[in-house]
C-alpha positions as CSV (number, residue, x, y, z in Angstrom):
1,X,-26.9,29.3,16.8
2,X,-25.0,25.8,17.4
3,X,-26.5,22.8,16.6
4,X,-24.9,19.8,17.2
5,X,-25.3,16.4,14.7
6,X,-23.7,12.7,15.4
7,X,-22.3,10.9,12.2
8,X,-24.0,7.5,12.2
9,X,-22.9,4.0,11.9
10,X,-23.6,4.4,7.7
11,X,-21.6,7.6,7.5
12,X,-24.5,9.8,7.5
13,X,-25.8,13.1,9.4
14,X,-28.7,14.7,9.7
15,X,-29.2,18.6,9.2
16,X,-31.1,19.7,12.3
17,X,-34.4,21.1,11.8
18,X,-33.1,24.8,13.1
19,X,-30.4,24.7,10.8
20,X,-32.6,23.7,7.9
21,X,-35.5,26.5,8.5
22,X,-33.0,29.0,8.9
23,X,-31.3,28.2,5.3
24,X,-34.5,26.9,3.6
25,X,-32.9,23.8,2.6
26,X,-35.6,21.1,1.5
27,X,-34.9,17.6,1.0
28,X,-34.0,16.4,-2.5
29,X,-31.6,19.7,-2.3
30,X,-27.7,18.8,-3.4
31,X,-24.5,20.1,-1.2
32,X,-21.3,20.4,-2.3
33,X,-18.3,19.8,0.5
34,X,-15.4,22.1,1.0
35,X,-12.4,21.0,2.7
36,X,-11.2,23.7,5.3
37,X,-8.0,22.9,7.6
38,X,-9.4,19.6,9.7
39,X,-12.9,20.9,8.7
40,X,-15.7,21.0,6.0
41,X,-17.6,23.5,4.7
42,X,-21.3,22.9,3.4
43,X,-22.5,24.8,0.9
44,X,-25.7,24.0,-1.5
45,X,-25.5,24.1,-4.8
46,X,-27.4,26.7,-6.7
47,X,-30.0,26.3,-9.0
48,X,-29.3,27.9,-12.7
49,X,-32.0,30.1,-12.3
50,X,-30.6,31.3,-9.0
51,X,-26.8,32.4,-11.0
52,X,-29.2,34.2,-13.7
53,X,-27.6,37.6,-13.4
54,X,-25.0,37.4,-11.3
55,X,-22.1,38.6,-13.4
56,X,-24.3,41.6,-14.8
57,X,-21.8,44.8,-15.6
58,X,-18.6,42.4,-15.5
59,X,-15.9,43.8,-17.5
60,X,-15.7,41.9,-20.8
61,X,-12.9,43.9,-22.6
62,X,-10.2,41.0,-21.5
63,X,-12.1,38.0,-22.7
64,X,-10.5,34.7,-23.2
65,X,-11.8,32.2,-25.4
66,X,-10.9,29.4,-26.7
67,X,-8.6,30.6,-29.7
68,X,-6.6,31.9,-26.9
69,X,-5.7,28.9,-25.7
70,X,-2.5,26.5,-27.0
């Protein structure tokens, strides 16, 4: 898919509508910008309930806390 966008006169884009069905993104939703080289990467940031989970299984045996710091 390629979708172009033009930055406006108040620094602003908008997402187009194919790029925002295809993610689900909704307005109201918060991004979080990556630089890359001369570029930007533009990733959402996830909800808490969305992380629930996600480091299920990790390997706690080599836990740092904060008594292991100086």
């Amino acid at each position: 898919m390629t979708a172009l966008a033009t930055l406006s006169s108040k620094f602003q884009i908008s997402i187009p509508k194919e790029v925002r069905d295809e993610q689900h993104w909704e307005a109201g939703q918060e991004f979080v910008f990556i630089l890359k080289g001369k570029g930007v990467l533009l990733m959402p940031v996830p909800e808490l309930r969305q992380l629930a989970g996600m480091a299920k299984g990790a390997d706690t045996s080599d836990y740092r806390d904060r008594q292991d710091r100086y």
